[in-house]
NUMI-730346 format. One record per residue (C-alpha): residue number from 1; residue in one letter; z, x negated, y. Coordinates in Angstrom, 2 decimals. Layout:
<recs>
+-----+---+---------+---------+---------+
:   k : r :      up :    east :   north :
+-----+---+---------+---------+---------+
: NUM : A :       Z :       X :       Y :
...
+-----+---+---------+---------+---------+
</recs>
This chain:
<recs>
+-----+---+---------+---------+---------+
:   k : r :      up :    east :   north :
+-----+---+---------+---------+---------+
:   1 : X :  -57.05 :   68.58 :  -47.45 :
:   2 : X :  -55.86 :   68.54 :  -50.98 :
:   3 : X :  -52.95 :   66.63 :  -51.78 :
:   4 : X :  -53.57 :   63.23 :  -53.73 :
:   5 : X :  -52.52 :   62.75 :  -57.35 :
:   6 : X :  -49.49 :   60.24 :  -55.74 :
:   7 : X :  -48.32 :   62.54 :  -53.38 :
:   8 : X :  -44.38 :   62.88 :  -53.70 :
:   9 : X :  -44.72 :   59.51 :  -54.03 :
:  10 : X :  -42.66 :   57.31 :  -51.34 :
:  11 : X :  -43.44 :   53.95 :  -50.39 :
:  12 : X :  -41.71 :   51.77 :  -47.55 :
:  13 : X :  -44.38 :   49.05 :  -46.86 :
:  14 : X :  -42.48 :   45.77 :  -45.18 :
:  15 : X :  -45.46 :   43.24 :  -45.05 :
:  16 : X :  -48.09 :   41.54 :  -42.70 :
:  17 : X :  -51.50 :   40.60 :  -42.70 :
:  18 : X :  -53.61 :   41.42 :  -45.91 :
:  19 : X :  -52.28 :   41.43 :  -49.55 :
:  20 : X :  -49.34 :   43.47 :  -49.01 :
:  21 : X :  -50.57 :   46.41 :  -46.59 :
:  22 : X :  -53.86 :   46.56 :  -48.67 :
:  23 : X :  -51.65 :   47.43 :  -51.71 :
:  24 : X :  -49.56 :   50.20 :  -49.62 :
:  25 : X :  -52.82 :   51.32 :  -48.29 :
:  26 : X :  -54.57 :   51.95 :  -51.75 :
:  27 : X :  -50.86 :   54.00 :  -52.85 :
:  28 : X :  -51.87 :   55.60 :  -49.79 :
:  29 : X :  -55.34 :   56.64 :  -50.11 :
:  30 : X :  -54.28 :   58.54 :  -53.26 :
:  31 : X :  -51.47 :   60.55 :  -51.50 :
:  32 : X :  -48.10 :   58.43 :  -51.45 :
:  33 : X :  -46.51 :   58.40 :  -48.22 :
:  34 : X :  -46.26 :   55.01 :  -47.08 :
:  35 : X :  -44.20 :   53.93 :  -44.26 :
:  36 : X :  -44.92 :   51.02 :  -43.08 :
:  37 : X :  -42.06 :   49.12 :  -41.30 :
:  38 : X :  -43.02 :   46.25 :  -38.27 :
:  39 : X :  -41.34 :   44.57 :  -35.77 :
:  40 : X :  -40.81 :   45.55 :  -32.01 :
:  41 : X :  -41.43 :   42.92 :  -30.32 :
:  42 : X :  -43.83 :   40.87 :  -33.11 :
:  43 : X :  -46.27 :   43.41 :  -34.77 :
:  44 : X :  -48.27 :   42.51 :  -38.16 :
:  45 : X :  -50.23 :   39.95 :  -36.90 :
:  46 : X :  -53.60 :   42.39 :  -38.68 :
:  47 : X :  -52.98 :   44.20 :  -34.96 :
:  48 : X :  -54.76 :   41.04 :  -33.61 :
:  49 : X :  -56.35 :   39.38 :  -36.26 :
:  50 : X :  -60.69 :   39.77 :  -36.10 :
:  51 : X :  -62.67 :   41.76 :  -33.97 :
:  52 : X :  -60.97 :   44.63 :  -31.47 :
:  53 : X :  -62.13 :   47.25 :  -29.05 :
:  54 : X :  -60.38 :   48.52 :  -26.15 :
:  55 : X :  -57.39 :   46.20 :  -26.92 :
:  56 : X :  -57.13 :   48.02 :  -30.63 :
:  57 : X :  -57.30 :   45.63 :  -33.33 :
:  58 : X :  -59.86 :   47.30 :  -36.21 :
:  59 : X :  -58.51 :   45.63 :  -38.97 :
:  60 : X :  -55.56 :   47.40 :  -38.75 :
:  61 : X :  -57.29 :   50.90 :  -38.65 :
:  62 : X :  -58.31 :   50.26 :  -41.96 :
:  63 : X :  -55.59 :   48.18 :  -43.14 :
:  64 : X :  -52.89 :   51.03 :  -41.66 :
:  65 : X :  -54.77 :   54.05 :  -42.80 :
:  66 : X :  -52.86 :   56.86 :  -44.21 :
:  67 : X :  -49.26 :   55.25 :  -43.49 :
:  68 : X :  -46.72 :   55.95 :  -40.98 :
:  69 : X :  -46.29 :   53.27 :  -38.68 :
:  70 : X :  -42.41 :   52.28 :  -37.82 :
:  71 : X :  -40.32 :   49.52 :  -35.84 :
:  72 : X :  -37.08 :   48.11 :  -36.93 :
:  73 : X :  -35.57 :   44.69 :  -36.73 :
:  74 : X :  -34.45 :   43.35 :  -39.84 :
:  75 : X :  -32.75 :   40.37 :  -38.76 :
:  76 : X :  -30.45 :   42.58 :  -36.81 :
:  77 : X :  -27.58 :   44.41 :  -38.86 :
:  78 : X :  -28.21 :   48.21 :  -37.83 :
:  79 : X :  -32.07 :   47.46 :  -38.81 :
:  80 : X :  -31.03 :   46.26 :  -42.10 :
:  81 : X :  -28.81 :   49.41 :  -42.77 :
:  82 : X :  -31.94 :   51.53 :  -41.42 :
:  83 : X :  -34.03 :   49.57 :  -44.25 :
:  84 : X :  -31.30 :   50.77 :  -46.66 :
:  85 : X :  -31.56 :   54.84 :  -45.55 :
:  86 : X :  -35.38 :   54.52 :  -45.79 :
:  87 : X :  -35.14 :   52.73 :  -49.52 :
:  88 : X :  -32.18 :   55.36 :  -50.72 :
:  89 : X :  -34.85 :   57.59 :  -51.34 :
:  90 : X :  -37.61 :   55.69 :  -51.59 :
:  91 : X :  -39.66 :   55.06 :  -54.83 :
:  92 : X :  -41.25 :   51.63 :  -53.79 :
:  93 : X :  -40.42 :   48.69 :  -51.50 :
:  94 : X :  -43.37 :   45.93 :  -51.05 :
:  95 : X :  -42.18 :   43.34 :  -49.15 :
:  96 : X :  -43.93 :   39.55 :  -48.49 :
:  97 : X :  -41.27 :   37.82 :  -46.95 :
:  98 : X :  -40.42 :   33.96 :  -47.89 :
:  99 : X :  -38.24 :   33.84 :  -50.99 :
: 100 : X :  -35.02 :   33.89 :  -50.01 :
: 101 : X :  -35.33 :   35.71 :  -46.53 :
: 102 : X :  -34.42 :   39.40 :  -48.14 :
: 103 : X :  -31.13 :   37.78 :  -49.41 :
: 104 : X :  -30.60 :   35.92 :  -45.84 :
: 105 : X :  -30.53 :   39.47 :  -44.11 :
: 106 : X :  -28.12 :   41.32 :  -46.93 :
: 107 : X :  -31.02 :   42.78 :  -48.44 :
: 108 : X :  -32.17 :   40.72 :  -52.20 :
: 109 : X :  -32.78 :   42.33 :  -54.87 :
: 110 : X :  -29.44 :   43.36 :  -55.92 :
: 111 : X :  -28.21 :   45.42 :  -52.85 :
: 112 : X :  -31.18 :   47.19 :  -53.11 :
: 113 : X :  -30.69 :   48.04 :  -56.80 :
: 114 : X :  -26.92 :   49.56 :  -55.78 :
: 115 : X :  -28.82 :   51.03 :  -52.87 :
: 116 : X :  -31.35 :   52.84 :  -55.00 :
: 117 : X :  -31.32 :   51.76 :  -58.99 :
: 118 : X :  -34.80 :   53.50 :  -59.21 :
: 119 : X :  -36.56 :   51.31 :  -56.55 :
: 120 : X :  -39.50 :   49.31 :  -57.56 :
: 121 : X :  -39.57 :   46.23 :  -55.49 :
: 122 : X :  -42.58 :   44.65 :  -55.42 :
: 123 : X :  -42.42 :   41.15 :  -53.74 :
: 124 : X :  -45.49 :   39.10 :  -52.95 :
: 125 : X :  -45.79 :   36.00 :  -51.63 :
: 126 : X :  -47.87 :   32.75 :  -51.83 :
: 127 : X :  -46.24 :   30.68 :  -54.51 :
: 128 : X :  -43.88 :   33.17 :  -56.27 :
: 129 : X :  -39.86 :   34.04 :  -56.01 :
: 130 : X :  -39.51 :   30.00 :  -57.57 :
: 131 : X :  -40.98 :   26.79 :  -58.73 :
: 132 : X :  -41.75 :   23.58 :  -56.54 :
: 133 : X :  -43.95 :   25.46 :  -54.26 :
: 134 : X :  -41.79 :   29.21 :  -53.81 :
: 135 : X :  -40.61 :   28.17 :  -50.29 :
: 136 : X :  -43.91 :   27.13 :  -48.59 :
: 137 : X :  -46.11 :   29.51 :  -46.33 :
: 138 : X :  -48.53 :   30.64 :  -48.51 :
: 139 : X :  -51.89 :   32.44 :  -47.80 :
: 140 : X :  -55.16 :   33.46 :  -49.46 :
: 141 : X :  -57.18 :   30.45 :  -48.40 :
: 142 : X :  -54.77 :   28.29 :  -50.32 :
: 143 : X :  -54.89 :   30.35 :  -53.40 :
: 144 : X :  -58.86 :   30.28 :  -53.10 :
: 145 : X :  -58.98 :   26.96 :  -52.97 :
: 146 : X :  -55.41 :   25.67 :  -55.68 :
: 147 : X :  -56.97 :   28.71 :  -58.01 :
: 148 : X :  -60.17 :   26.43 :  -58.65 :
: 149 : X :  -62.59 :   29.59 :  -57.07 :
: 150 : X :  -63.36 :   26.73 :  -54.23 :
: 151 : X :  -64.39 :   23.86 :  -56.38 :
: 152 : X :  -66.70 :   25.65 :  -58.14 :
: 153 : X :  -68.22 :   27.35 :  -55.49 :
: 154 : X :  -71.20 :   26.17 :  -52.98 :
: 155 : X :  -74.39 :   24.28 :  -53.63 :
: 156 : X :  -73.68 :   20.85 :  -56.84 :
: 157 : X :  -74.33 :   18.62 :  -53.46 :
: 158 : X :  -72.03 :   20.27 :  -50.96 :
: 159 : X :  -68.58 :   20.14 :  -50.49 :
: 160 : X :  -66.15 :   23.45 :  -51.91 :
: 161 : X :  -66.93 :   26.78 :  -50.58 :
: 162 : X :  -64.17 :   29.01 :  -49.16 :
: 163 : X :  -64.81 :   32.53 :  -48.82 :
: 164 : X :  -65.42 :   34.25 :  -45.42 :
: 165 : X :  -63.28 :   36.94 :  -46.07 :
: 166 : X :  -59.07 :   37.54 :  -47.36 :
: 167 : X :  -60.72 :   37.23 :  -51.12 :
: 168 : X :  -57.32 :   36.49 :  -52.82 :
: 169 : X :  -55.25 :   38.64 :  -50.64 :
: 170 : X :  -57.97 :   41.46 :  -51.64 :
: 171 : X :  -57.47 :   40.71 :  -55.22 :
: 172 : X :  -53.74 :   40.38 :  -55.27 :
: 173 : X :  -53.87 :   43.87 :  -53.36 :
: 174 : X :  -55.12 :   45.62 :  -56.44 :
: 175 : X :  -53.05 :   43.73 :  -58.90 :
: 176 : X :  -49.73 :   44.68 :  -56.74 :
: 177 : X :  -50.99 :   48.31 :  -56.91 :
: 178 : X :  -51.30 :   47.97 :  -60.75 :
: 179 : X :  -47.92 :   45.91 :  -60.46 :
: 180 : X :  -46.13 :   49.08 :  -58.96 :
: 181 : X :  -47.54 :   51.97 :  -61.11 :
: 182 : X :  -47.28 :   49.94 :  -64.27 :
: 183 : X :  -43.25 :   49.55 :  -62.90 :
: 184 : X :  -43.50 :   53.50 :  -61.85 :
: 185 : X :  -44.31 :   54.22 :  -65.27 :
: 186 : X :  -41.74 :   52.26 :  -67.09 :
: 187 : X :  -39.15 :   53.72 :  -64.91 :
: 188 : X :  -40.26 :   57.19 :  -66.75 :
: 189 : X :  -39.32 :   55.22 :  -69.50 :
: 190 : X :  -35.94 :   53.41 :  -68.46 :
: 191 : X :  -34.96 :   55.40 :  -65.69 :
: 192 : X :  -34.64 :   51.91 :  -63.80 :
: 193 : X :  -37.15 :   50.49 :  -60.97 :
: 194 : X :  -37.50 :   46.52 :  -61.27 :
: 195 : X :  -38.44 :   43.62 :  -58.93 :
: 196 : X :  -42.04 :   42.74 :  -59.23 :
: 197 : X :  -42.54 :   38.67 :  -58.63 :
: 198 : X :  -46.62 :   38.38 :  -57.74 :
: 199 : X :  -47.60 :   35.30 :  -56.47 :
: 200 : X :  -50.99 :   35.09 :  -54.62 :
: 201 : X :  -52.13 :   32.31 :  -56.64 :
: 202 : X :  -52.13 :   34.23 :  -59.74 :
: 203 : X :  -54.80 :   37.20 :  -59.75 :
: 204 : X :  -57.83 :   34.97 :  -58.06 :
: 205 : X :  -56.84 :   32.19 :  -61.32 :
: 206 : X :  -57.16 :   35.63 :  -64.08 :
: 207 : X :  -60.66 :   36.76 :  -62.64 :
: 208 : X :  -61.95 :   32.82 :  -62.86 :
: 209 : X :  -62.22 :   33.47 :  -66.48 :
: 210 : X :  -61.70 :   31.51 :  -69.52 :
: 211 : X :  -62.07 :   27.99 :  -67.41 :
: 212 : X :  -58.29 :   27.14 :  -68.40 :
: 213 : X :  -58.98 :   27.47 :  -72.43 :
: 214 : X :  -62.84 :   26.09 :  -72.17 :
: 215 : X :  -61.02 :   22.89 :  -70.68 :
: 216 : X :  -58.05 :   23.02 :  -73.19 :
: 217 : X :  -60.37 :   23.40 :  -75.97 :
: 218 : X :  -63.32 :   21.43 :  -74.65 :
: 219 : X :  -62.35 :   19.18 :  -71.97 :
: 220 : X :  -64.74 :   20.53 :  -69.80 :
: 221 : X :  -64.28 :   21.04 :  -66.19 :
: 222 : X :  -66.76 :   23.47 :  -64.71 :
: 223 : X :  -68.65 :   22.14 :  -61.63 :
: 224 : X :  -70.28 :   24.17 :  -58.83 :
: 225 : X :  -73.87 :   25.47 :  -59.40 :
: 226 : X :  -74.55 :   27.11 :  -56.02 :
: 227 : X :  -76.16 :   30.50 :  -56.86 :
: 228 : X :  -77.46 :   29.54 :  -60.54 :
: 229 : X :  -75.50 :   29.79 :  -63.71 :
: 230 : X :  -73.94 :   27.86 :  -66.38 :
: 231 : X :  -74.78 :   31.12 :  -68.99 :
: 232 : X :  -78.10 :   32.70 :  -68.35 :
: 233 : X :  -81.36 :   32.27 :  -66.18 :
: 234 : X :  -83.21 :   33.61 :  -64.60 :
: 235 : X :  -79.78 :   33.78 :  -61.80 :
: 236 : X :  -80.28 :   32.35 :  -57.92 :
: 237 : X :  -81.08 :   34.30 :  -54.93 :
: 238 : X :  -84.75 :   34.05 :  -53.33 :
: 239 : X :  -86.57 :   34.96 :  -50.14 :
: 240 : X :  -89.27 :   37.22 :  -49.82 :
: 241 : X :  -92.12 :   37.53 :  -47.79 :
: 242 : X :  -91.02 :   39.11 :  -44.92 :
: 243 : X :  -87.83 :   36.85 :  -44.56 :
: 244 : X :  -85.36 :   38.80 :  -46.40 :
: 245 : X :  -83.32 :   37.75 :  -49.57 :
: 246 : X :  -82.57 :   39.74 :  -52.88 :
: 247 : X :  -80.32 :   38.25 :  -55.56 :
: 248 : X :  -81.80 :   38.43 :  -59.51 :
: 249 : X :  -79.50 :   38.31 :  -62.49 :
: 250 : X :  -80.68 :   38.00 :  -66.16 :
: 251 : X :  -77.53 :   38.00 :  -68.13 :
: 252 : X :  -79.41 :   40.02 :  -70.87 :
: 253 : X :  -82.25 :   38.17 :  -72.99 :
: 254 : X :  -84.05 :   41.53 :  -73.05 :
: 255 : X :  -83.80 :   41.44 :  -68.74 :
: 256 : X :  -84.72 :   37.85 :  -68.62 :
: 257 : X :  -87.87 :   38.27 :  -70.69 :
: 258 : X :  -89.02 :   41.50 :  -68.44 :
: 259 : X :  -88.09 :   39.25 :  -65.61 :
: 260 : X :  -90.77 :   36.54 :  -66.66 :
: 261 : X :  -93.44 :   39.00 :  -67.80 :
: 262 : X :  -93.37 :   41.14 :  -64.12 :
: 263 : X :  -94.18 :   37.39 :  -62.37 :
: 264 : X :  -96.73 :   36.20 :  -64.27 :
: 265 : X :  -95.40 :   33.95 :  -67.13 :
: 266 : X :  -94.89 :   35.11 :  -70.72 :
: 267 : X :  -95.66 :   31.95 :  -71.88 :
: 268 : X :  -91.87 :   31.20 :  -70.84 :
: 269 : X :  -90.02 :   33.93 :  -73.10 :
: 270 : X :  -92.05 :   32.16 :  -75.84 :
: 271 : X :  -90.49 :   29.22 :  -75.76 :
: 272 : X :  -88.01 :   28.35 :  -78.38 :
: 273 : X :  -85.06 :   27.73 :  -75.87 :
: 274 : X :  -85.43 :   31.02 :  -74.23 :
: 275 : X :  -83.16 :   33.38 :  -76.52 :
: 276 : X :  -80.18 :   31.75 :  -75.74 :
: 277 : X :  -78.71 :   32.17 :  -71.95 :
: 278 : X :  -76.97 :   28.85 :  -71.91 :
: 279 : X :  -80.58 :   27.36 :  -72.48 :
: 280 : X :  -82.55 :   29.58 :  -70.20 :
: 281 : X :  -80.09 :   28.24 :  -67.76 :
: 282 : X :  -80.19 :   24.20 :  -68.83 :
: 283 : X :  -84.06 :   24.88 :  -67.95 :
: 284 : X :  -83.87 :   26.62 :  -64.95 :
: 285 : X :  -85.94 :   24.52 :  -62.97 :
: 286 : X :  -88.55 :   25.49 :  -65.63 :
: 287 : X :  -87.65 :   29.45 :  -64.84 :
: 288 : X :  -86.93 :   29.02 :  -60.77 :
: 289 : X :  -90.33 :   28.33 :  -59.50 :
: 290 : X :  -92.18 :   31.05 :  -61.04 :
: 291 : X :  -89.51 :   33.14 :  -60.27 :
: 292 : X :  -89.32 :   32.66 :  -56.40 :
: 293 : X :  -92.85 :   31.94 :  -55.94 :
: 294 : X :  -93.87 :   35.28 :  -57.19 :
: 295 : X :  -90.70 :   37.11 :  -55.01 :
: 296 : X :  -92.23 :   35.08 :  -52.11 :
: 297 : X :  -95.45 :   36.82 :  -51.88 :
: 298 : X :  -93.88 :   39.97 :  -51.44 :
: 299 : X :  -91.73 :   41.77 :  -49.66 :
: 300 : X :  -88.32 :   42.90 :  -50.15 :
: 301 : X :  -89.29 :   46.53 :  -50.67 :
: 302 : X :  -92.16 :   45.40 :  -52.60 :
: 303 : X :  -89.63 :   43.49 :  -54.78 :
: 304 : X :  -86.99 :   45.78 :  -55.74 :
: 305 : X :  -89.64 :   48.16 :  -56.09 :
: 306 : X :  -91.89 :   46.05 :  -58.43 :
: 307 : X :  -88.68 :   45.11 :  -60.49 :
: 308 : X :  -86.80 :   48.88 :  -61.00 :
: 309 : X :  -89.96 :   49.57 :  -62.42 :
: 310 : X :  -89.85 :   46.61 :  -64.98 :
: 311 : X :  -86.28 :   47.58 :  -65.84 :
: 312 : X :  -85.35 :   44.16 :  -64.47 :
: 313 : X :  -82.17 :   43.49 :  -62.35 :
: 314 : X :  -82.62 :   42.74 :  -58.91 :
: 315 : X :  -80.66 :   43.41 :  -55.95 :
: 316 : X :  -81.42 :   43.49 :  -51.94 :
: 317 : X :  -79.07 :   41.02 :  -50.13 :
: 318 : X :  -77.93 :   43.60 :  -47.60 :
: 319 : X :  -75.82 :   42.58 :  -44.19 :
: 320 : X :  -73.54 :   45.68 :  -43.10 :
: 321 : X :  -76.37 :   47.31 :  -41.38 :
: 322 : X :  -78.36 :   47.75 :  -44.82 :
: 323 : X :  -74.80 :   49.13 :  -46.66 :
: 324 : X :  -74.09 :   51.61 :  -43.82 :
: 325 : X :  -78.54 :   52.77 :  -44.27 :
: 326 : X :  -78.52 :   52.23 :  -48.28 :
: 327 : X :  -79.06 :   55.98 :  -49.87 :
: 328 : X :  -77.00 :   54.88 :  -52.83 :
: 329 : X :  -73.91 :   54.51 :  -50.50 :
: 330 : X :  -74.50 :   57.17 :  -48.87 :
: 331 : X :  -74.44 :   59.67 :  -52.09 :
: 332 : X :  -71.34 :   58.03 :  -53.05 :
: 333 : X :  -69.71 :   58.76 :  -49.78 :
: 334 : X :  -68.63 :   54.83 :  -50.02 :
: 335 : X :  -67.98 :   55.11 :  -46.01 :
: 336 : X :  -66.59 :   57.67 :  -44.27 :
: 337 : X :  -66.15 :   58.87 :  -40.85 :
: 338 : X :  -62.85 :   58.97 :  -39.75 :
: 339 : X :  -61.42 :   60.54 :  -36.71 :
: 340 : X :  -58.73 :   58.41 :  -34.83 :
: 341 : X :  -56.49 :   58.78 :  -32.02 :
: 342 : X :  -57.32 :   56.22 :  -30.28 :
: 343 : X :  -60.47 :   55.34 :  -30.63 :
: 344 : X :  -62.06 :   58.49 :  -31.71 :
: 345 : X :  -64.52 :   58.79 :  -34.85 :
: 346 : X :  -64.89 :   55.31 :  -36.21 :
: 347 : X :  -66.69 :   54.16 :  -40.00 :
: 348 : X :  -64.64 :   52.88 :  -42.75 :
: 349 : X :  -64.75 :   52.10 :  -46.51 :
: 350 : X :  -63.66 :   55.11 :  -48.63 :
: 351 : X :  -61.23 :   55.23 :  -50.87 :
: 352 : X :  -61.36 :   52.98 :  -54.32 :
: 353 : X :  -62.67 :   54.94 :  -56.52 :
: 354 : X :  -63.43 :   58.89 :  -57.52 :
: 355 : X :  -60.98 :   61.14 :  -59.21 :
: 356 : X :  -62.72 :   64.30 :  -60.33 :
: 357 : X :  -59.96 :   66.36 :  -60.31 :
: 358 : X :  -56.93 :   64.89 :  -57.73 :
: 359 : X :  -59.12 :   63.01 :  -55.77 :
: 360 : X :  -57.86 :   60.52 :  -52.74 :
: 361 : X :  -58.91 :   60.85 :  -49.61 :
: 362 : X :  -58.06 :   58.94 :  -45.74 :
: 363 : X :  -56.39 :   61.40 :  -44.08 :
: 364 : X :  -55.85 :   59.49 :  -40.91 :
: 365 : X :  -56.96 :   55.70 :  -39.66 :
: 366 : X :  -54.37 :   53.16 :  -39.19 :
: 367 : X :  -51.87 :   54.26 :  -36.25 :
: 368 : X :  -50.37 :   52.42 :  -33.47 :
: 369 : X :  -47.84 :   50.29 :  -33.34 :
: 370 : X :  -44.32 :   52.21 :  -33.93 :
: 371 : X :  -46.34 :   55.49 :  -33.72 :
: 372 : X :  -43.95 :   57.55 :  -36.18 :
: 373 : X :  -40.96 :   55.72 :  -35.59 :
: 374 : X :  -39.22 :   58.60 :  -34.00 :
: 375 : X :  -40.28 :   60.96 :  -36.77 :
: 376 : X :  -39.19 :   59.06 :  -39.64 :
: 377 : X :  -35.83 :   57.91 :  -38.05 :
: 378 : X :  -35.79 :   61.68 :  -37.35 :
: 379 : X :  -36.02 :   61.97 :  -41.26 :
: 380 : X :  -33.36 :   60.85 :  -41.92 :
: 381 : X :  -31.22 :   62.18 :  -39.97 :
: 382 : X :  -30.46 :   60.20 :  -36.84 :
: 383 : X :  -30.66 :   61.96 :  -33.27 :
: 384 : X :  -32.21 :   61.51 :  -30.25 :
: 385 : X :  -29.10 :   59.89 :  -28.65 :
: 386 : X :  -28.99 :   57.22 :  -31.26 :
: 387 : X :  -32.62 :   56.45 :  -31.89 :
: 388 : X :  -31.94 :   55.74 :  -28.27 :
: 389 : X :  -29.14 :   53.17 :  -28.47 :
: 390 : X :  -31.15 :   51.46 :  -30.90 :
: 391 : X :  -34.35 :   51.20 :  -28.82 :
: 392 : X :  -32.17 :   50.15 :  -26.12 :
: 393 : X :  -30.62 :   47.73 :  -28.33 :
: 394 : X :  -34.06 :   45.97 :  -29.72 :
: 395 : X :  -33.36 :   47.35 :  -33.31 :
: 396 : X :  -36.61 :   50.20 :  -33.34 :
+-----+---+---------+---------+---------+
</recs>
């Protein structure tokens, strides 16, 4: 297997659950090798978190792919100076302690900087390194719903939506893995590494949009819609014949007019409000019914079918059955088979994105609990005999 365009890069991963070790693990997809660093007796709580087979969490096969998986204490003094071998080398530290708890073990910010002046320190918690908030437990669910996403999601009439999956851990994942190479590369620069201060509330608020300067500037406060939209129509999801669901979009005036023409009603794109999406969408329950009536004479296939040939925008709503079948996924290669030690071949997402010349790749599935501690500790030059006393000691 080629090596990844970050490879040489090293990355010492010291976080639970999802928005930390989902950053490590996209460094890690494209070649850095990430350690990731757990406790002995108190394992990222990923390892148990959703569905598990054979008593092996699966989250954590995805979550832990393409890292190194070691133990160490860092309450405990001799784990704290391990923590300062692995960083004296190290390129990047992500870490998702409490503010505060670093410094409490004789690790913050500065000792790390003497330790290693090049490390980029990426720190991400719920609330940020300060403000009212920086010491409370924070997690994705409260970001999802303090960001504003909740309130503006679900049906006008129902109460705000929260999303069934880690939606702001996911998208503070990819902003910390911006965070680090935009550090990496200013360190080319400088010569220095920094402290990165991401606070999960943050990157869900940026990808809301411009609801922060419509309200400045307007007043207005944007209120939930359930699948229709403020900006264009025809936009909602609708069943079909045979039971399924496909989603349409009609962002473009050019897509909403096919859209009208292929069920049956012209006479709409004549209208005088219809050029503008804001109107299309103040008279959707003008555009709905014609819409889904027409979708719910046919079938799904017939559907997608009828519209690709129309040049309109439709969508099957798929379940993870219909991604894993769907031939478009399957010419991107979007999931992958991956062979595991444990388990044995098992399905996962691929990596981000396609590099056409250093591309990434999963080179192995998230690994068991203090698999590698031996071999890093190895690394770095301890023995046998004292990786011993340590075990013995509850440090690794």
């Amino acid at each position: 297997m080629r090596r990844g365009p970050l490879a040489g890069l090293r990355v010492v991963e010291a976080s639970t659950l999802f928005a930390g070790p989902m950053a490590a693990m996209l460094l890690g997809d494209f070649g850095a090798d990430v350690v990731k660093v757990e406790h002995p007796r108190r394992p990222d709580p990923a390892r148990s978190h959703g569905a598990s087979k054979d008593g092996v969490g699966l989250w954590t096969k995805v979550l832990g792919r393409n890292k190194r998986a070691i133990t160490v204490d860092l309450s405990h003094a001799d784990g704290q100076e391990l923590l300062l071998r692995l960083i004296a080398d190290a390129d990047v530290l992500i870490e998702n302690f409490r503010p505060g708890t670093l410094e409490r073990w004789n690790l913050g910010p500065d000792v790390l900087a003497a330790a290693n002046p090049r490390l980029v320190l990426a720190r991400v918690t719920g609330f940020g390194q300060f403000g009212p908030y920086s010491g409370r437990p924070g997690f994705g669910t409260l970001a999802e719903a303090m960001s504003g996403f909740a309130a503006i999601t679900g049906e006008p009439d129902g109460p705000p939506t929260l999303p069934p999956l880690a939606l702001a851990d996911g998208i503070t994942a990819l902003a910390t893995a911006f965070a680090v190479m935009t550090a990496l590369n200013a360190r080319e620069h400088t010569g220095r590494g920094q402290a990165i201060d991401l606070a999960i509330i943050e990157p869900i608020l940026t990808l809301l949009g411009a609801q922060p300067t419509v309200f400045d500037q307007l007043g207005t406060v944007q209120q939930r819609t359930g699948n229709r939209s403020v900006t264009n129509a025809p936009r909602n999801t609708y069943k079909t014949a045979d039971g399924a669901w496909v989603a349409v979009s009609a962002s473009a005036h050019s897509v909403a007019e096919r859209v009208v023409r292929l069920v049956g009603r012209p006479d709409l794109a004549e209208q005088p409000w219809f050029a503008s999406g804001a109107e299309r969408a103040a008279h959707a329950d003008e555009i709905d019914p014609a819409v889904a009536t027409w979708i719910g004479q046919r079938t799904r296939d017939e559907v997608v079918e009828a519209f690709a040939a129309a040049q309109a925008a439709v969508a099957p709503i798929y379940d993870v059955r219909d991604v894993l079948a769907d031939p478009q996924y399957r010419a991107l290669e979007s999931i992958v088979t991956v062979d595991d030690d444990e388990l044995g071949p098992l399905r996962m997402q691929n990596v981000l994105f396609r590099l056409s010349e250093t591309p990434g790749a999963i080179r192995w599935a998230g690994p068991a609990h203090g698999r590698h501690t031996d071999e890093v500790l190895g690394e770095l030059g301890l023995e046998a005999e004292e990786i011993a006393r340590l075990r013995e000691a509850g440090v690794v």
